[in-house]
N, CA, C and O atoms as a GROMACS GRO file, in nm:
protein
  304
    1UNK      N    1   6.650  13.165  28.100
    1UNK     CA    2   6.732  13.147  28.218
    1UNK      C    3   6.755  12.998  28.240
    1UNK      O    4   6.653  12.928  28.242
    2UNK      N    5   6.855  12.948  28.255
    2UNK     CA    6   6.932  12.820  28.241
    2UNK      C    7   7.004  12.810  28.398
    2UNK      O    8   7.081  12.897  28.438
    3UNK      N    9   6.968  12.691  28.480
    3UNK     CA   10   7.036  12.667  28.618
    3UNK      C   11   7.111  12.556  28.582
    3UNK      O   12   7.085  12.471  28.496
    4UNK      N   13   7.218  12.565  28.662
    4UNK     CA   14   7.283  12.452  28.658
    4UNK      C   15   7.307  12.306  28.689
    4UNK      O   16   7.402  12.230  28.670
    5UNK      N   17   7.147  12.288  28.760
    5UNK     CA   18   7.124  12.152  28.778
    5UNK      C   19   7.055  12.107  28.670
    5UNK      O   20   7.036  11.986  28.660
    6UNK      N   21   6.987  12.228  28.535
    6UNK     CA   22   6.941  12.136  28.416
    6UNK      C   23   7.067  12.142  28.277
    6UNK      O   24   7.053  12.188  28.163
    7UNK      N   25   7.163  12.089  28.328
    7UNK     CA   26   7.285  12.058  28.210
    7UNK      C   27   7.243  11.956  28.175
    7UNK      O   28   7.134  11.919  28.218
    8UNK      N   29   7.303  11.894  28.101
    8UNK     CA   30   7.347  11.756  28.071
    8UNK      C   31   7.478  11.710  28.103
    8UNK      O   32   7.580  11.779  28.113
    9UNK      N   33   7.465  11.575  28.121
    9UNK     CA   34   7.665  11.557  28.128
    9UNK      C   35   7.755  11.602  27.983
    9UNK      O   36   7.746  11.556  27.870
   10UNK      N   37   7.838  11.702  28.034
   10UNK     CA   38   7.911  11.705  27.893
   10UNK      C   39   7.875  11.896  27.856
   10UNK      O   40   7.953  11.955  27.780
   11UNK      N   41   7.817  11.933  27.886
   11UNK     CA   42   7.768  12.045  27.912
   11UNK      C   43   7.802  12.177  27.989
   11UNK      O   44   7.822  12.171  28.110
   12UNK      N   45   7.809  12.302  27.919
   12UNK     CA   46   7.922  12.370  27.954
   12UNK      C   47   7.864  12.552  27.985
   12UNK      O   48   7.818  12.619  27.893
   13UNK      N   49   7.876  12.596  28.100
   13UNK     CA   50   7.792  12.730  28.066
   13UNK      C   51   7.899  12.805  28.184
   13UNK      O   52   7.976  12.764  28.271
   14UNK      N   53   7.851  12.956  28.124
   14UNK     CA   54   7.882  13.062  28.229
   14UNK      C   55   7.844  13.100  28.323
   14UNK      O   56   7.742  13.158  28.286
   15UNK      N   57   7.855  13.118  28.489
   15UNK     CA   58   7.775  13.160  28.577
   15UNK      C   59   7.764  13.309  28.580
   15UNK      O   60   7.853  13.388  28.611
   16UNK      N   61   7.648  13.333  28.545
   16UNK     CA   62   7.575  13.462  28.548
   16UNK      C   63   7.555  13.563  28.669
   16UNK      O   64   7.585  13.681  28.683
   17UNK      N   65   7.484  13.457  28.763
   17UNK     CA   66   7.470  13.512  28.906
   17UNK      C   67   7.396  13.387  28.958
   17UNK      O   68   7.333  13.300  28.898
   18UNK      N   69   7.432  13.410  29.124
   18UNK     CA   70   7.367  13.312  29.200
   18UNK      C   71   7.302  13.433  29.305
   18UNK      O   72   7.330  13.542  29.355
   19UNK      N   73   7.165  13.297  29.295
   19UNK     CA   74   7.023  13.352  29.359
   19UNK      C   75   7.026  13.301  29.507
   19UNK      O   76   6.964  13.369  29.589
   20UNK      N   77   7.079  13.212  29.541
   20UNK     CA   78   7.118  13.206  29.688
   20UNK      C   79   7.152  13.312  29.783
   20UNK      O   80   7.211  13.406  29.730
   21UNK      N   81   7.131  13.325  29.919
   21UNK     CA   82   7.120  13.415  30.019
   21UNK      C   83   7.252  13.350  30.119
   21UNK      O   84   7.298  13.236  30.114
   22UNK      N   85   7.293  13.464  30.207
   22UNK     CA   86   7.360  13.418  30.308
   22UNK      C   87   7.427  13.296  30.296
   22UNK      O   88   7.483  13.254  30.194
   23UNK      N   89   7.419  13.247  30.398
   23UNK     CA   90   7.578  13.145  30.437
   23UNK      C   91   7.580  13.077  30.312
   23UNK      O   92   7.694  13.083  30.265
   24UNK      N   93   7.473  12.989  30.210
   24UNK     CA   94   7.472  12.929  30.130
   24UNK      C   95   7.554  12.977  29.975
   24UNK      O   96   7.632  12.924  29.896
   25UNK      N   97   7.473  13.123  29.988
   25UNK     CA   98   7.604  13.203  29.883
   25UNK      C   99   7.712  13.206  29.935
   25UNK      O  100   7.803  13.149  29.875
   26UNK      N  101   7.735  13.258  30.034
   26UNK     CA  102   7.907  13.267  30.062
   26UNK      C  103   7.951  13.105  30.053
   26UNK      O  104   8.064  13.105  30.005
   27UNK      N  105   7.913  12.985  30.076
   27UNK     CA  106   7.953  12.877  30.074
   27UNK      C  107   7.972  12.867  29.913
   27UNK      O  108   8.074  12.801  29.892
   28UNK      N  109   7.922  12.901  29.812
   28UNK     CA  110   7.923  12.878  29.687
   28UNK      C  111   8.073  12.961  29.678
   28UNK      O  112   8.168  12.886  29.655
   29UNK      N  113   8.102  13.085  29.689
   29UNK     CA  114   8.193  13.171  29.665
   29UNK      C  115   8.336  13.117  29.718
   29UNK      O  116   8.441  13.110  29.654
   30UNK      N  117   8.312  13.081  29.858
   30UNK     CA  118   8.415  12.985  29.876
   30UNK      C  119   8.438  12.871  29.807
   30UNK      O  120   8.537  12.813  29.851
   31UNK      N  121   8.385  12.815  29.715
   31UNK     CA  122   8.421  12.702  29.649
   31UNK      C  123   8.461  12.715  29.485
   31UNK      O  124   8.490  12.631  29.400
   32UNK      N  125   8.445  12.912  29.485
   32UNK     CA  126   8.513  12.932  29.375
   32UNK      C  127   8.396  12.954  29.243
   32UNK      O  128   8.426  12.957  29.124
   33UNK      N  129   8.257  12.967  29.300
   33UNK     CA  130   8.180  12.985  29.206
   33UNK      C  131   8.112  13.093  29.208
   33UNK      O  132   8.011  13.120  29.273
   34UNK      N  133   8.201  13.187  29.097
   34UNK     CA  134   8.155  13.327  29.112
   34UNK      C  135   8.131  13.359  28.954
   34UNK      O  136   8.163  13.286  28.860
   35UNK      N  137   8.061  13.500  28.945
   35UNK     CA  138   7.985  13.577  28.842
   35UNK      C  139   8.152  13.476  28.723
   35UNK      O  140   8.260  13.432  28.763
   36UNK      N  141   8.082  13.479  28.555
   36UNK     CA  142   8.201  13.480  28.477
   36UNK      C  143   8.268  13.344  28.496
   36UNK      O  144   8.338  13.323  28.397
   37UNK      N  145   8.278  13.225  28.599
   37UNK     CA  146   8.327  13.118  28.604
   37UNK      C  147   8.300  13.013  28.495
   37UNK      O  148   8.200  12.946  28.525
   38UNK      N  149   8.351  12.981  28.390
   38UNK     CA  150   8.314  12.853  28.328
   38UNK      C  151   8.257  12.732  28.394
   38UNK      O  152   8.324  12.691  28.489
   39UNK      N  153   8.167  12.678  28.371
   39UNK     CA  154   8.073  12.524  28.508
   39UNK      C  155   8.078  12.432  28.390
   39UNK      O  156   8.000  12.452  28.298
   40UNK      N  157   8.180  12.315  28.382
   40UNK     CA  158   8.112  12.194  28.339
   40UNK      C  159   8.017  12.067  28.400
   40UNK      O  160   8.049  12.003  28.500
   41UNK      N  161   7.910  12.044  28.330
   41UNK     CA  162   7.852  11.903  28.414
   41UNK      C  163   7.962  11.792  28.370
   41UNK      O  164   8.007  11.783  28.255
   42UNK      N  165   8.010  11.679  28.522
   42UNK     CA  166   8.061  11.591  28.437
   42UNK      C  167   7.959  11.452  28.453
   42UNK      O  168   7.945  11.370  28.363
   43UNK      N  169   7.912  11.448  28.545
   43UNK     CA  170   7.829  11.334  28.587
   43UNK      C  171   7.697  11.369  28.673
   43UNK      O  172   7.682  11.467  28.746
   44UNK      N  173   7.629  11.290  28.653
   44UNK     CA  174   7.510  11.303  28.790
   44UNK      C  175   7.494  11.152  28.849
   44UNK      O  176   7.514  11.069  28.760
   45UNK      N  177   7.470  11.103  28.954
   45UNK     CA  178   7.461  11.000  29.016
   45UNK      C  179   7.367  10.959  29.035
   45UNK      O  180   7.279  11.022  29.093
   46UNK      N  181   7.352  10.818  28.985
   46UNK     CA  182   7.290  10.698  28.931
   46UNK      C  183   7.101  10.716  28.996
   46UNK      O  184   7.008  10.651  28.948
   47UNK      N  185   7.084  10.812  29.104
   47UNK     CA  186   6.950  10.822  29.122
   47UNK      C  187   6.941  10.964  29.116
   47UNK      O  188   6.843  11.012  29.173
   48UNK      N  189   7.020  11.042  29.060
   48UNK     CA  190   6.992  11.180  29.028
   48UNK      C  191   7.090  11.263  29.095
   48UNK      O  192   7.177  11.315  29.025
   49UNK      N  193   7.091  11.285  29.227
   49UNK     CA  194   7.172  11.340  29.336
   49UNK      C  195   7.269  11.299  29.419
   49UNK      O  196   7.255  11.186  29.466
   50UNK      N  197   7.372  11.366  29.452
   50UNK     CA  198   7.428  11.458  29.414
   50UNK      C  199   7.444  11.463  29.218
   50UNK      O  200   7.395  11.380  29.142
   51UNK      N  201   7.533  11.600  29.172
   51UNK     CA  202   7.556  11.607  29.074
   51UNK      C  203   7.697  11.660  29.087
   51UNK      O  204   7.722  11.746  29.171
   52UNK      N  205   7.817  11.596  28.986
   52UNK     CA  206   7.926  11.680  28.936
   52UNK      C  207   7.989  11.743  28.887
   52UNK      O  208   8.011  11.702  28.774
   53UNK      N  209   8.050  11.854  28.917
   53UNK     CA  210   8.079  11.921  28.781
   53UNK      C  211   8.167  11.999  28.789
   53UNK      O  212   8.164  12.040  28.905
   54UNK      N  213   8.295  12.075  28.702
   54UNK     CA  214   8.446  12.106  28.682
   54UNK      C  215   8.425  12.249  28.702
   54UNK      O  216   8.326  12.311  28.662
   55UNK      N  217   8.525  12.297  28.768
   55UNK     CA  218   8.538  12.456  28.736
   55UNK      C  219   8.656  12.471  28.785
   55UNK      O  220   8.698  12.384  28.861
   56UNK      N  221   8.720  12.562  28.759
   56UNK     CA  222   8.872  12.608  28.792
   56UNK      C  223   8.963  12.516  28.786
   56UNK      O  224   9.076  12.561  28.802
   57UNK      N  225   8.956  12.367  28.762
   57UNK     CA  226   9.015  12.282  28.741
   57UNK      C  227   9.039  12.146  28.837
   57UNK      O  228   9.132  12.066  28.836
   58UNK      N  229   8.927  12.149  28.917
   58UNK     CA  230   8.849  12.060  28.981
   58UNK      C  231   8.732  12.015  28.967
   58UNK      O  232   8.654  12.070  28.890
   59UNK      N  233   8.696  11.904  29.042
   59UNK     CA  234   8.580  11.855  29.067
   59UNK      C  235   8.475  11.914  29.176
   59UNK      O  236   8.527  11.960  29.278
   60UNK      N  237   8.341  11.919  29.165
   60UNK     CA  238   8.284  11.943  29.289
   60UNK      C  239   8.158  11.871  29.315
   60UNK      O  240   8.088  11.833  29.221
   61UNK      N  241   8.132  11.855  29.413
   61UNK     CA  242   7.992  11.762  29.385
   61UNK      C  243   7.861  11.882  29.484
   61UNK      O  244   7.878  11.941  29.591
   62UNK      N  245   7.746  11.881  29.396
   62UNK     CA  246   7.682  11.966  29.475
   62UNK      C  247   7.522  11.904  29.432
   62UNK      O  248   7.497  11.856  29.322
   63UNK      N  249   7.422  11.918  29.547
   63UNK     CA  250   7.297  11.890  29.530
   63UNK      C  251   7.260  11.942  29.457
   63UNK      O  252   7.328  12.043  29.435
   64UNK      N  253   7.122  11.923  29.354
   64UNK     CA  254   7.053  11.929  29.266
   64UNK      C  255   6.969  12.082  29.300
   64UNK      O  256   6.956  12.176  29.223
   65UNK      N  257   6.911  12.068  29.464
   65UNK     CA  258   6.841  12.182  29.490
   65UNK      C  259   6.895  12.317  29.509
   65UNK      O  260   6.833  12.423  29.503
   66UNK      N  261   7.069  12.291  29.543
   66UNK     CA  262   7.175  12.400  29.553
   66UNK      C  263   7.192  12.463  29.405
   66UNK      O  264   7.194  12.578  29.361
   67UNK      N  265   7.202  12.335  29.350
   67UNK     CA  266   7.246  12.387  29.175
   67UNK      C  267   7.171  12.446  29.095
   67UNK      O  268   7.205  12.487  28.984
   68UNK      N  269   7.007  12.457  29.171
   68UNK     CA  270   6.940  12.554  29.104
   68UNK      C  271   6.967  12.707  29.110
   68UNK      O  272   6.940  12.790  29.023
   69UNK      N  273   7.023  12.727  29.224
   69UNK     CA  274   7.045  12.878  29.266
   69UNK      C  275   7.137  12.962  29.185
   69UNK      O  276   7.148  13.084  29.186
   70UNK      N  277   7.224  12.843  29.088
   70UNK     CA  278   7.335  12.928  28.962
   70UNK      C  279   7.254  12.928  28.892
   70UNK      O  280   7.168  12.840  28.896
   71UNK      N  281   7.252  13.043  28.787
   71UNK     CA  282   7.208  13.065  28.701
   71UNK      C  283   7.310  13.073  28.576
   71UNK      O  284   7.416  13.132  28.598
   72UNK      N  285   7.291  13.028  28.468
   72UNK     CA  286   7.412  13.043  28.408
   72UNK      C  287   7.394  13.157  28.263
   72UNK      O  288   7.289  13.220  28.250
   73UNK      N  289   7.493  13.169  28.175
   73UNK     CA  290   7.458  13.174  27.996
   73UNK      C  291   7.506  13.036  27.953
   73UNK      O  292   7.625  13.011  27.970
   74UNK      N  293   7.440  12.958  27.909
   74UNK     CA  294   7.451  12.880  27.852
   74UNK      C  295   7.546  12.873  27.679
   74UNK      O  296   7.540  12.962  27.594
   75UNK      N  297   7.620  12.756  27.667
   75UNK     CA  298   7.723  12.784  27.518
   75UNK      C  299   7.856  12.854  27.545
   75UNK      O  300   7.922  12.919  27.463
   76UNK      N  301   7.894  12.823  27.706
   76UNK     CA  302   8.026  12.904  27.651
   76UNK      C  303   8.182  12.780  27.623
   76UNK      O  304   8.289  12.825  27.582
   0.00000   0.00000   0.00000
């Protein structure tokens, strides 16, 4: 099991499912990160947190402790 705060920059996986509850999942869903979404890492910032990363053809920036809650398949 692979989360998406341990990518690397450059790094590319499928979201599997998110383990988040309430408002925090629905906040993920609103931002377009659902089951099947392609997640690239593009950056992480210079003391770790936040982290960035592409999906649907944007940018998003999300904390490290949020980005554990995706779970991804890794290699897609």
């Amino acid at each position: 099991m692979k989360t998406l705060n341990s990518l690397k920059p450059g790094q590319s996986g499928v979201v599997d499912r998110i383990t988040a509850e309430g408002a925090l999942k629905r906040h993920f869903l609103d931002m377009g990160i659902t089951k099947g979404v392609v997640v690239t890492m593009e950056r992480v910032a210079p003391f770790g947190d936040p982290i960035a990363v592409r999906l649907r053809g944007y940018s998003l920036s999300l904390r490290r402790k949020e980005a554990k809650k995706i779970v991804l398949e890794v290699g897609a």
